[in-house]
MIBA-64702 format. One record per residue (C-alpha): residue number from 1; residue in three letters; chain; x, y, z. Coordinates in steps of 0.2 Angstrom, whole numbers, plus 5000, padded with zeros to 4 digits. Each point is the difference from the previous one (the first is absolute). Layout:
<rs>
NUM / ALA / A / X / Y / Z;
...
</rs>
This chain:
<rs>
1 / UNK / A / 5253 / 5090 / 5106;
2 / UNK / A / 5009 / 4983 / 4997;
3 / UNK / A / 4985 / 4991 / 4993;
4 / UNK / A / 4993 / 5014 / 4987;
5 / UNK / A / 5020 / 5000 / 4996;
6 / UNK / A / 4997 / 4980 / 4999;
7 / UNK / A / 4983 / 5002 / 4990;
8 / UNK / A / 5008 / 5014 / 4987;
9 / UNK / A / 5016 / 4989 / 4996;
10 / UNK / A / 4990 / 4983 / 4997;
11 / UNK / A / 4987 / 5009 / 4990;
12 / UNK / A / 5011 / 5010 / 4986;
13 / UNK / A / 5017 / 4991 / 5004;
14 / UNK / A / 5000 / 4981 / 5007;
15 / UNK / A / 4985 / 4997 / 4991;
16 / UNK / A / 5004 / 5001 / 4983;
17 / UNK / A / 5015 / 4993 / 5003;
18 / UNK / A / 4995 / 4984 / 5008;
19 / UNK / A / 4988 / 4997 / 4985;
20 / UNK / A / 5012 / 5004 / 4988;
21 / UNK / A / 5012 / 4986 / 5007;
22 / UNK / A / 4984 / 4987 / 5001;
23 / UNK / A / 4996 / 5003 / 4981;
24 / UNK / A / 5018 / 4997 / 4997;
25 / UNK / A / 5002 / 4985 / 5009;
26 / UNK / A / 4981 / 4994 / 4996;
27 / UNK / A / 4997 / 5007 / 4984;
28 / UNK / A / 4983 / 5006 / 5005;
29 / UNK / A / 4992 / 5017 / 5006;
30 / UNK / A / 4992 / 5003 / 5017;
31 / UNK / A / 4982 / 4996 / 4994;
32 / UNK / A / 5006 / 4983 / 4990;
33 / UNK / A / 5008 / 4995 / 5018;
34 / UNK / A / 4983 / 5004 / 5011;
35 / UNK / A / 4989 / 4991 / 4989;
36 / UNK / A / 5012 / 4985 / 4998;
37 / UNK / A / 5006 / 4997 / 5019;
38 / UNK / A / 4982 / 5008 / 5010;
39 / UNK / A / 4986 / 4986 / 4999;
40 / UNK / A / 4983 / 5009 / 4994;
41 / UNK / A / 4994 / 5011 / 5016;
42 / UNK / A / 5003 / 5015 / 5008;
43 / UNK / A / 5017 / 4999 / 5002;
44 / UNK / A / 5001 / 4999 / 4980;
45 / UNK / A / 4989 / 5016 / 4997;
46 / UNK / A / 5006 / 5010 / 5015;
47 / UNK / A / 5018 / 4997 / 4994;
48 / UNK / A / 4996 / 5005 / 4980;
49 / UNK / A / 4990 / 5016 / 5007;
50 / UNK / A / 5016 / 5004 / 5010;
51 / UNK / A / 5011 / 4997 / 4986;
52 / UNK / A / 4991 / 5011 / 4988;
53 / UNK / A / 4996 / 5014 / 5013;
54 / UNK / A / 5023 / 4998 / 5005;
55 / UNK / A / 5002 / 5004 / 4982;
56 / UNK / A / 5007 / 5015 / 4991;
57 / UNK / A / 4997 / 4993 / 4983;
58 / UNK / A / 4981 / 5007 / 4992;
59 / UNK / A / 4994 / 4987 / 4991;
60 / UNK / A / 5000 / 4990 / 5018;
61 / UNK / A / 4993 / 5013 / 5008;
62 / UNK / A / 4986 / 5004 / 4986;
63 / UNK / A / 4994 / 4981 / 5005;
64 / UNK / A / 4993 / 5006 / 5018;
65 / UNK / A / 4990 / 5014 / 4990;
66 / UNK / A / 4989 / 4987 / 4990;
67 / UNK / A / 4981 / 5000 / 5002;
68 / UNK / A / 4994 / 4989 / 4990;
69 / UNK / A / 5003 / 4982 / 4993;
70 / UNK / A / 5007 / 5004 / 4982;
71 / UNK / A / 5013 / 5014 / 5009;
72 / UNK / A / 5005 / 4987 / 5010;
73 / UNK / A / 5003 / 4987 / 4984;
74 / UNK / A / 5010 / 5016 / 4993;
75 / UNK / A / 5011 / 5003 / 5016;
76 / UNK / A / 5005 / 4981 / 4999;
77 / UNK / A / 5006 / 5001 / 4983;
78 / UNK / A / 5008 / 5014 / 5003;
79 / UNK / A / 5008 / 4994 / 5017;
80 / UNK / A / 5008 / 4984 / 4986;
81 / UNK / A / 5005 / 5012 / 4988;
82 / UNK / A / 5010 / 5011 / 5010;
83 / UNK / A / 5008 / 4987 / 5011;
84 / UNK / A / 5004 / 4989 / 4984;
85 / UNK / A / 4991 / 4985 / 5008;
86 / UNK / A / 4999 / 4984 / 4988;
87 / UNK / A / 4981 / 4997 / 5002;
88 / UNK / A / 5007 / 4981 / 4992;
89 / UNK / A / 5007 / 4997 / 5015;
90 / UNK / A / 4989 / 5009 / 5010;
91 / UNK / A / 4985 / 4993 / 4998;
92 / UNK / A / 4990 / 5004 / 5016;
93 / UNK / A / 5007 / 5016 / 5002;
94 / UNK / A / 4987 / 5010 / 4992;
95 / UNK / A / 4987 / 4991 / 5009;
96 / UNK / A / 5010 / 5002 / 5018;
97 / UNK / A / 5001 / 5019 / 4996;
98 / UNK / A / 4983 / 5002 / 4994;
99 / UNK / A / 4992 / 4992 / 5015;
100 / UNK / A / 5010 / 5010 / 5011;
101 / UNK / A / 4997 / 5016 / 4992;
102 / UNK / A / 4980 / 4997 / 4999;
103 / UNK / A / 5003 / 4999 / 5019;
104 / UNK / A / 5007 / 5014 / 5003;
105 / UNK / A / 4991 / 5010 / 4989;
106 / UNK / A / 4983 / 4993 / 5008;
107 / UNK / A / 5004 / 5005 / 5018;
108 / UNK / A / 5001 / 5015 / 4993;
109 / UNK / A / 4983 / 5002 / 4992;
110 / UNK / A / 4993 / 4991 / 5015;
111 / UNK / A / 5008 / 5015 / 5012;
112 / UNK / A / 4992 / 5012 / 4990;
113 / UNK / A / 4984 / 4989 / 4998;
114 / UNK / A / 4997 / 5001 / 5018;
115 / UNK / A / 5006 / 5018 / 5004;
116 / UNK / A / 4986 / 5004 / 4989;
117 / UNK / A / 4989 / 4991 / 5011;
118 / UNK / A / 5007 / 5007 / 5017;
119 / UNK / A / 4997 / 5019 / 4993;
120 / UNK / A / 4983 / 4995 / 4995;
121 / UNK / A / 4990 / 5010 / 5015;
122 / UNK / A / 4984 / 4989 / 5006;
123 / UNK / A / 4985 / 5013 / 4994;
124 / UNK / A / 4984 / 4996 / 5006;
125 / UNK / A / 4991 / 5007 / 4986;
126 / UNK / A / 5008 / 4985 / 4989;
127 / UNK / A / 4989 / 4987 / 5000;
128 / UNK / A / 5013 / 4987 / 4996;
129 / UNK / A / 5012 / 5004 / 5017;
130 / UNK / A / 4981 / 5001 / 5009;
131 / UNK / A / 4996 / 4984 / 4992;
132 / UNK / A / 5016 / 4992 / 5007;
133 / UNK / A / 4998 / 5007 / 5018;
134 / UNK / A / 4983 / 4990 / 5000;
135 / UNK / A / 5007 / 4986 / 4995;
136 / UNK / A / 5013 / 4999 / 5009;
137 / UNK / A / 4990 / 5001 / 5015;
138 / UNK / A / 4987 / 4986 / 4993;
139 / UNK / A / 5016 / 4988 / 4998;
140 / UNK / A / 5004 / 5005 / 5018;
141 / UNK / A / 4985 / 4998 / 5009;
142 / UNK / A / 4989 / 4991 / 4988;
143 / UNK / A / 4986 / 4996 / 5014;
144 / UNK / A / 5001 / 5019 / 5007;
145 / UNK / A / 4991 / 5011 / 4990;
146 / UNK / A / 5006 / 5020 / 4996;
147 / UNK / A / 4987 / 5012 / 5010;
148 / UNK / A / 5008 / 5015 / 4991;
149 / UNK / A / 5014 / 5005 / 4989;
150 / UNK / A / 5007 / 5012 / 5014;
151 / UNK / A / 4997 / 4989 / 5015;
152 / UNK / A / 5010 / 4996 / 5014;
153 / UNK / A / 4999 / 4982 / 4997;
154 / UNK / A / 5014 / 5002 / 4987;
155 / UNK / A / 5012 / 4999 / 5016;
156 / UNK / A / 4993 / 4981 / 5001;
157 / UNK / A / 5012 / 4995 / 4984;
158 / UNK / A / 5015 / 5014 / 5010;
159 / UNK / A / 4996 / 5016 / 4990;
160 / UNK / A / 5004 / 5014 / 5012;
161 / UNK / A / 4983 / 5010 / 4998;
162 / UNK / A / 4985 / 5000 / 4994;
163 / UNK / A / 5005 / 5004 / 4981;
164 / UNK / A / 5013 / 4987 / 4994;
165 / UNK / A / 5008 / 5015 / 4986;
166 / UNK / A / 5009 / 5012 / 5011;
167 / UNK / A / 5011 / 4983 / 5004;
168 / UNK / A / 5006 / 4998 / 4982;
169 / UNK / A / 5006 / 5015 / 4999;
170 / UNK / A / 5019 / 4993 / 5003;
171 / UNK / A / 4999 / 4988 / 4987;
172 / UNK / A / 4986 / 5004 / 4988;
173 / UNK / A / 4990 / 4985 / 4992;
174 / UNK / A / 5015 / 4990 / 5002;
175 / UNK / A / 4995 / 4996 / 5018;
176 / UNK / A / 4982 / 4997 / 4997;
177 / UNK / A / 5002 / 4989 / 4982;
178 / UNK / A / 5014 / 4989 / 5013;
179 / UNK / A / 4987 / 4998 / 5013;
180 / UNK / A / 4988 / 4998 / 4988;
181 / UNK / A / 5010 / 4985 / 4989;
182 / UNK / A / 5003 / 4988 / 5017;
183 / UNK / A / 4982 / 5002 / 5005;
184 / UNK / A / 4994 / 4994 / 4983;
185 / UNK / A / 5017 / 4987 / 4996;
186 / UNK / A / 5003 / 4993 / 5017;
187 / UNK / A / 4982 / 5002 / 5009;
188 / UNK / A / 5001 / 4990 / 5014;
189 / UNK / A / 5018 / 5005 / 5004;
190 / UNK / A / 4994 / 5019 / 4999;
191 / UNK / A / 4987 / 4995 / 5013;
192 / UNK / A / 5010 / 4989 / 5012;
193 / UNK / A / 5011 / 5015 / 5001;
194 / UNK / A / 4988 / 5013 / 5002;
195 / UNK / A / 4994 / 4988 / 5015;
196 / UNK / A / 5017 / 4998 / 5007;
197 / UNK / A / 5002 / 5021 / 5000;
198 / UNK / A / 4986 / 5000 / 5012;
199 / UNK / A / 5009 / 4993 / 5011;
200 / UNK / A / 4997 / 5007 / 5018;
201 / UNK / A / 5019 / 5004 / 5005;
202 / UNK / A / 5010 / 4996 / 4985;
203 / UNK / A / 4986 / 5008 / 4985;
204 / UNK / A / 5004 / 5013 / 4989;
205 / UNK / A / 4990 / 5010 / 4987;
206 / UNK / A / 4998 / 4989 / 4987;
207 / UNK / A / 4998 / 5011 / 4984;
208 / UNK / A / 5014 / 5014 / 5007;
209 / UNK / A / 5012 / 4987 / 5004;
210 / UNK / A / 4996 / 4992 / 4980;
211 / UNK / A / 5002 / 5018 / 4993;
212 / UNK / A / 5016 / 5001 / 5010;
213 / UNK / A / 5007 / 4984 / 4991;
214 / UNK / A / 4993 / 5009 / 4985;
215 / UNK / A / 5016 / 5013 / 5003;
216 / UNK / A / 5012 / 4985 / 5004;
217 / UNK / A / 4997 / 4991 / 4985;
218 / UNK / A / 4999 / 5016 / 4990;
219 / UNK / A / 5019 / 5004 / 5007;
220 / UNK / A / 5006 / 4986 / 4997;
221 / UNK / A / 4996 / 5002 / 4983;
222 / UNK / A / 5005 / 5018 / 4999;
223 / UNK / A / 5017 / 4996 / 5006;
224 / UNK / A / 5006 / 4985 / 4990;
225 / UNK / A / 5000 / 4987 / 5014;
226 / UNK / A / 4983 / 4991 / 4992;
227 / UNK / A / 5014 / 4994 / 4984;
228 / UNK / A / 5003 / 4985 / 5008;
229 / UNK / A / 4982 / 4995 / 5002;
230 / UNK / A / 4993 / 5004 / 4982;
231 / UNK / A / 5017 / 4995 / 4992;
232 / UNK / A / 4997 / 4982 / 5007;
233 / UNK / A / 4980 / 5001 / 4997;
234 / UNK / A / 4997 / 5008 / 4983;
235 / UNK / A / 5011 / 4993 / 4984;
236 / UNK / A / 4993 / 5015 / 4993;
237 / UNK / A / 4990 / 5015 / 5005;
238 / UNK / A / 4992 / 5000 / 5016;
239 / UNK / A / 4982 / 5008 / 4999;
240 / UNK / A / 4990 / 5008 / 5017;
241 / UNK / A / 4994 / 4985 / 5004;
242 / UNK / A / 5016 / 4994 / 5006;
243 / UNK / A / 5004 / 5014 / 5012;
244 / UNK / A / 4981 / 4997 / 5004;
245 / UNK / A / 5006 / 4982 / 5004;
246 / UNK / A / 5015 / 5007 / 5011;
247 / UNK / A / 4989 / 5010 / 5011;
248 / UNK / A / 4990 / 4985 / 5004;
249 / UNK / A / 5016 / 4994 / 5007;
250 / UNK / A / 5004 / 5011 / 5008;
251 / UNK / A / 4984 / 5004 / 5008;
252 / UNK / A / 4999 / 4980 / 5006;
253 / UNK / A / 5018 / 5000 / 5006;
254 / UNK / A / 4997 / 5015 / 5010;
255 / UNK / A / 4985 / 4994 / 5010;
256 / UNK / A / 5012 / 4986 / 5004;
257 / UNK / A / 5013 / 5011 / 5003;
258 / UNK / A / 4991 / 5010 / 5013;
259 / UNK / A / 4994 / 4986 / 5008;
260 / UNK / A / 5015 / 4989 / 5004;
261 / UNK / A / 5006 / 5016 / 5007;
262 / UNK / A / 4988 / 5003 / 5011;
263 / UNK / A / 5000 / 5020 / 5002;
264 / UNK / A / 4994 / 5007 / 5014;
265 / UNK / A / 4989 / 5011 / 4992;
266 / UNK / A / 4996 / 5008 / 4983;
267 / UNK / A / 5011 / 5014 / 5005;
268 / UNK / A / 5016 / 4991 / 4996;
269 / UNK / A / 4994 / 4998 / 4984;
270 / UNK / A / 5013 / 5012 / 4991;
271 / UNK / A / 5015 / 4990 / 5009;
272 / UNK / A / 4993 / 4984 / 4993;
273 / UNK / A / 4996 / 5005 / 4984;
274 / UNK / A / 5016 / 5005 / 4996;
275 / UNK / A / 5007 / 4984 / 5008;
276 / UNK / A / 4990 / 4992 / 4987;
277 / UNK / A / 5006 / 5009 / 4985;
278 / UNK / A / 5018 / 4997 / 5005;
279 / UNK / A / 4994 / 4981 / 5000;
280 / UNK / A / 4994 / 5003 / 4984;
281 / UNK / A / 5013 / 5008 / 4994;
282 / UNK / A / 5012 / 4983 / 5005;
283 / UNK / A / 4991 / 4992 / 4988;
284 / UNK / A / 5002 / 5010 / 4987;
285 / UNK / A / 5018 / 4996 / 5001;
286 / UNK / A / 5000 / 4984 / 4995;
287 / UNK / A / 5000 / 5001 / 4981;
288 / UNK / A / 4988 / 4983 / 4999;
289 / UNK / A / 4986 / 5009 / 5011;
290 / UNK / A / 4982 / 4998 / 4995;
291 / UNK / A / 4986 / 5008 / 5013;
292 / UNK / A / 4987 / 4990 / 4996;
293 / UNK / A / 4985 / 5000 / 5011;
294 / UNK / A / 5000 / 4980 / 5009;
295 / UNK / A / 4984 / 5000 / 5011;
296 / UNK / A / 4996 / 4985 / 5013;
297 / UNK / A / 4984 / 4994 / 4995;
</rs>
């Protein structure tokens, strides 16, 4: 009871008197004090979205609903106008806020980018997802050719059965156009990995494992905690191909993951995935992250 007490007070009592005080004595607003005292990173953006999403005022608040480039130009000049800021002065204000609301604006669209994806069901009659089944497996096992479409051998690349669509049904063509981007990007990696999970103690299904990341990444998206990571790696609007790019990360840090651990079988697999993702999850902390896939060639 004390900390929503706590939480309540700060939000609609403390708050506005704390900045109230610091415009006195500084002569700025909130916004002009993030984008002058926060270097250019997460920290700055996560901080601004914060700011806009704390305040009662509508014109700040209007700024988190922009969706396109000349609605965020509009939010800014309306942000200076109603906080009276002298753009003289000011000079990389507009910029700083901009970039910042481009930001947040684009994690947005990305969320929404792939959750379109992820309810996307694999159909079979669609001879694009069949098209990337196929090659999928070609990348895989490029010197092993495919007998059938519905063929046990799909259990070779760690699909559970012998038609790989009843195991995208969690996350759509989201898991498949992952699996599907490393093999193509990041080849050899895909490969070394799909050797290592064939492991004779410590294996694991290689594509039910990569569709499980699929879910993890996707999460991590959902609930926020991806900010950091994006804020730090796009200026502007990150597209597919960089949570593409964060899955590859993922899917190598895993393998090295499960193997420095050493489970004693596949299943513990549930204890150390989530092991993982709390790992994960560290890093997100840090407001100068960047999960960029680093492989030892």
């Amino acid at each position: 009871m004390i900390v929503p007490l706590w939480s309540y007070l700060y939000r609609n009592v403390f708050r506005f008197w704390l900045k109230w005080v610091l415009r006195q004595l500084t002569g700025k607003c909130e916004l002009q004090r993030i984008c002058e005292n926060t270097k250019k990173s997460a920290a700055r953006t996560l901080q601004i979205e914060h700011s806009l999403e704390s305040s009662k005022n509508k014109v700040l608040q209007d700024a988190l609903n922009a969706t396109s480039d000349d609605e965020v130009e509009n939010c800014v000049a309306r942000i200076i106008k109603e906080k009276k800021i002298n753009i003289h002065k000011e000079k990389e204000f507009a910029l700083k806020l901009r970039i910042c609301l481009v930001q947040i604006i684009g994690y947005k669209k990305l969320y929404l980018a792939v959750e379109d994806l992820r309810k996307c069901p694999y159909n079979s009659d669609n001879k694009e997802h069949e098209d990337q089944l196929i090659e999928l497996w070609n990348l895989l096992m490029p010197h092993e050719k495919l007998k059938a479409r519905i063929t046990k051998q799909w259990c070779d690349i760690g699909f559970q059965g012998d038609d790989p669509k009843t195991d995208f049904r969690g996350m759509g063509m989201l898991g498949l156009t992952n699996l599907l981007y490393f093999s193509k990007h990041y080849s050899s990696e895909a490969r070394q990995i799909l050797a290592h999970s064939n492991h004779p103690k410590m294996g694991y299904s290689y594509a039910i494992v990569g569709i499980n990341l699929t879910e993890m990444a996707y999460s991590l998206l959902k609930n926020g905690s991806l900010k950091t990571h994006f804020y730090n790696l796009v200026s502007g609007m990150p597209q597919l191909e960089h949570f593409h790019q964060l899955y590859c990360y993922l899917a190598y840090e895993f393998d090295k993951f499960w193997f420095q651990e050493e489970p004693e079988s596949i299943m513990f697999f549930n204890q150390y995935r989530e092991k993982f993702h709390e790992k994960v999850k560290g890093c997100l902390l840090d407001y100068n992250v960047v999960l960029a896939l680093k492989s030892e060639k």
